[in-house]
C-alpha positions in Angstrom: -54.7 10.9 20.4 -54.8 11.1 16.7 -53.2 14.8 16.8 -50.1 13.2 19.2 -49.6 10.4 16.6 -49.9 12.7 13.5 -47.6 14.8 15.0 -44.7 11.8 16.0 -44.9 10.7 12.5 -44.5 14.0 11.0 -41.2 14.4 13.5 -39.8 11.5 12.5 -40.5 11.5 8.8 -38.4 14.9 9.4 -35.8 13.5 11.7 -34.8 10.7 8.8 -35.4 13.3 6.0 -32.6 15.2 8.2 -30.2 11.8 8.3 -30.5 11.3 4.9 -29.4 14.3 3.5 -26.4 13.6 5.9 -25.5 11.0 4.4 -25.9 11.7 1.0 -23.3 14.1 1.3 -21.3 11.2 2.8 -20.9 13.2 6.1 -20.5 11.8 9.9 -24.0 12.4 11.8 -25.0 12.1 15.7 -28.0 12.0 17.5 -26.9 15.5 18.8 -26.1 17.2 15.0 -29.8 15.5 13.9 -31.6 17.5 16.7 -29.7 20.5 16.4 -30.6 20.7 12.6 -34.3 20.2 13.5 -34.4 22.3 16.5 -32.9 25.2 14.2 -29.2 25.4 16.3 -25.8 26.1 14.6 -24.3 22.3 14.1 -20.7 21.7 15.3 -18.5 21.6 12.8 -17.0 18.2 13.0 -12.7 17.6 12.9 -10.2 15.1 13.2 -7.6 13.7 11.5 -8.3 12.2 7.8 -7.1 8.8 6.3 -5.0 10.5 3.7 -3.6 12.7 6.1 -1.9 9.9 7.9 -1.1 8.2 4.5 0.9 11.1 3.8 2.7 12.3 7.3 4.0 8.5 7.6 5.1 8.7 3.8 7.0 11.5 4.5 8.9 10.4 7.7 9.8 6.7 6.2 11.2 8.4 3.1 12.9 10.7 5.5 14.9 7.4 6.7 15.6 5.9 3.4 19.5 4.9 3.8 19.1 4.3 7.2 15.7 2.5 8.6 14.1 2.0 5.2 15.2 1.4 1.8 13.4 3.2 -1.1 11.4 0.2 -2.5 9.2 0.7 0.8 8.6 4.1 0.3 7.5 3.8 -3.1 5.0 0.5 -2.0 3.5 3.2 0.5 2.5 5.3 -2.2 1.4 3.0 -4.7 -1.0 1.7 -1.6 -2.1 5.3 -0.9 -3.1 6.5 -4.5 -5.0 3.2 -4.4 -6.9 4.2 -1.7 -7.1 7.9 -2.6 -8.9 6.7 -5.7 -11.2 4.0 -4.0 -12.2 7.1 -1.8 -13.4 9.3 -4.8 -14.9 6.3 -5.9 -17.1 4.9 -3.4 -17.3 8.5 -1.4 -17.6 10.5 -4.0 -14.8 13.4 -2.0 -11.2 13.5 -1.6 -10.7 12.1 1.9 -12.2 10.2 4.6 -12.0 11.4 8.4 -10.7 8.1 10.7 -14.0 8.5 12.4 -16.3 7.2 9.6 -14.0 4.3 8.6 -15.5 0.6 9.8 -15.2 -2.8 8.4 -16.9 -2.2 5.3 -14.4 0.2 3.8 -11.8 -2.4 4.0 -13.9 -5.5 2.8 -15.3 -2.8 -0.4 -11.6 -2.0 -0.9 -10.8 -5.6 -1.4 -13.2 -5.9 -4.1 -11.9 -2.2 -5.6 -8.8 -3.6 -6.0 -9.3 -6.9 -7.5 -12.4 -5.8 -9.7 -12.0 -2.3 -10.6 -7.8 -2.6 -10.7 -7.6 -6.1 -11.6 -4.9 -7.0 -8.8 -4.4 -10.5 -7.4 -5.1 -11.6 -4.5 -1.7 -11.8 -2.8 -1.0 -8.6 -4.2 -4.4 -7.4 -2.9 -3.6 -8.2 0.5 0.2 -6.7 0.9 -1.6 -3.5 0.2 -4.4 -4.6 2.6 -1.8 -5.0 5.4 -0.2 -1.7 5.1 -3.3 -0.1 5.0 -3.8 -1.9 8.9 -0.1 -0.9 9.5 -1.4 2.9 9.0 -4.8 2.3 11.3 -2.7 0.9 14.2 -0.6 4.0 14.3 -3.6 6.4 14.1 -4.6 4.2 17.2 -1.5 4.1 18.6 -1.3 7.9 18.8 -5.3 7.6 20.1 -6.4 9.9 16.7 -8.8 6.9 16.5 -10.0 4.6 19.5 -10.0 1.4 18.0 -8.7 -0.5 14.4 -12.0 -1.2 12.2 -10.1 -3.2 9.9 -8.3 -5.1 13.1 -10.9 -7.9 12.3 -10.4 -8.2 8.4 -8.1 -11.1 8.3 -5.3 -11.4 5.5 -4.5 -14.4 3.6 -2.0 -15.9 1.0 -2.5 -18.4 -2.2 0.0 -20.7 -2.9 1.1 -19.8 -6.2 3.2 -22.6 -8.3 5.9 -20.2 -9.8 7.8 -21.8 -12.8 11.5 -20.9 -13.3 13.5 -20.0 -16.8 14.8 -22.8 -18.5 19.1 -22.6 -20.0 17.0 -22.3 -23.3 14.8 -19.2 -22.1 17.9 -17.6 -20.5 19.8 -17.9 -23.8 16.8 -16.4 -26.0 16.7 -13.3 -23.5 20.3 -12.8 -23.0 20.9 -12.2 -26.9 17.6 -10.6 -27.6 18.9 -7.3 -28.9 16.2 -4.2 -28.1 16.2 -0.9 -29.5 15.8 1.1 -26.4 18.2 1.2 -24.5 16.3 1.2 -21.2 14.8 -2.1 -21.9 18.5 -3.6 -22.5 19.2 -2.3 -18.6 16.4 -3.8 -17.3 16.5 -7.0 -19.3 20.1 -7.0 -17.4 19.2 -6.7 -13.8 17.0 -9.4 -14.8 19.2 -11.5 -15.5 22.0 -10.3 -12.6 19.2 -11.1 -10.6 19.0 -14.8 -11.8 23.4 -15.6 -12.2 23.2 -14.1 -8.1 20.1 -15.0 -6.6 20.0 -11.0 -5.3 16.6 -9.7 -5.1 16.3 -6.2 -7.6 16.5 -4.3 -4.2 19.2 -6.1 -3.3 20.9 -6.0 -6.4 20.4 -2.1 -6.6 22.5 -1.5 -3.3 25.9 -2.8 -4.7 28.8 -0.9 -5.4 32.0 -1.7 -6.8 33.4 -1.8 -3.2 31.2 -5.2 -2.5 33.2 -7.2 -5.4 36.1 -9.2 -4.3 38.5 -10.8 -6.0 39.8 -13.9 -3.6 43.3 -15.9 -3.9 41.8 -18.4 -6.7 41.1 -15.2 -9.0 37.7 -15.9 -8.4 35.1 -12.5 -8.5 32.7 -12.5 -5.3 30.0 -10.2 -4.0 29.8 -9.6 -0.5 27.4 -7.6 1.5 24.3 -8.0 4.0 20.9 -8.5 2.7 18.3 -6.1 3.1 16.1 -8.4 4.8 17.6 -10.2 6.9 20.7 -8.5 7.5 22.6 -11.9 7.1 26.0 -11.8 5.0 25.9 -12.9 1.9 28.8 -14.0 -0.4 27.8 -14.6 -4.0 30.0 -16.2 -6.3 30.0 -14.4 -9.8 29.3 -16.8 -12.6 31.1 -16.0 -15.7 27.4 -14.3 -17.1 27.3 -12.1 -13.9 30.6 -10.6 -14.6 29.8 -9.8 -18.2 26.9 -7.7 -17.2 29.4 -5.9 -14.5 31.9 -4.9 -16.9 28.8 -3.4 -19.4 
């Protein structure tokens, strides 16, 4: 009797021995890999699509459709959510990638915490990358590379956040700052486009000359659809608008 129970513990001081070093090289492990390592059989190598893999094939066919579906902004949000992902990965992982079959709801909660400790992002911020990461699970289920969403659970939420708006004063200061680089003068402009219109920067970054108007008052007008919404938007240019037109 003592022989049996020797001889149990011995097995399965081995068996964990066996899981272990599985997982400190931060690899999947069955039931079925730990007894072929014990028994002395070849393991199966293990495949499947990765995380980053997806990342990237979805990258690629949204910036594909930029002009038509999708407007560049998006593409480049996609990207700046993937590297911060990539990087958790080498992080926490220690390797390059992650196949979809080890993900599970403690990735996504230890991402939240990589990105607002180690990256220093807000919240909000936090979660819009949060909810593209989901948007790139549901596909991979959607396409069955992956049988369920492990981050379906992990729910998303917003802070109120009290935003204060440029006074005439402010306005004034920035619109006669002179600066030295020239690229800061452009972008200190679209700024301020942004504020004389009430166009968002993406908005703002579509227009051409053919979406200024000039009605039977003489007055100048922008008219085009939003991004968005798709709505129609006419946009009376103030006097400051103009001036930054004709730079």
């Amino acid at each position: 009797m003592r022989i049996t129970n020797r001889y149990i513990t011995e097995v399965s001081n081995e068996l964990f021995e066996i899981y272990t070093a599985f997982n400190r090289k931060g690899e999947i492990v069955s039931a079925d890999e730990i007894k072929n390592k014990f028994t002395g059989q070849p393991l199966i190598e293990i495949t499947g699509k990765s995380l980053l893999e997806i990342f990237d094939e979805h990258n690629q066919e949204i910036e594909n459709l930029v002009g038509r579906d999708y407007v560049k902004a998006t593409v480049t949000k996609y990207k700046t959510i993937r590297s911060k992902v990539s990087a958790f990965i080498i992080t926490k992982y220690k390797k390059p990638d992650i196949l979809l079959e080890e993900l599970d709801f403690t990735f996504i909660s230890q991402f939240e915490k990589f990105l607002k400790i180690q990256e220093g992002i807000e919240h909000n911020t936090a979660m819009s990358y949060i909810k593209r990461l989901k948007r790139i699970l549901s596909i991979a289920v959607n396409n069955k590379w992956i049988a369920h969403n492990p981050f379906l659970a992990f729910k998303c939420t917003t802070r109120k956040i009290a935003r204060s708006h440029l006074s005439e004063l402010e306005l004034s200061v920035l619109t006669s700052k002179d600066f030295k680089i020239k690229r800061l003068e452009e972008v200190r402009d679209c700024f301020l486009f942004s504020c004389y219109t009430g166009y968002a920067f993406v908005d703002a970054q579509k227009l051409t000359p053919e979406n200024v108007h000039q009605r039977n008052d003489n007055e100048y007008w922008i008219e085009t659809n939003r991004t968005k919404t798709e709505i129609v938007a006419n946009v009376p240019l103030l006097p400051q608008a103009l001036a930054i037109i004709k730079k």
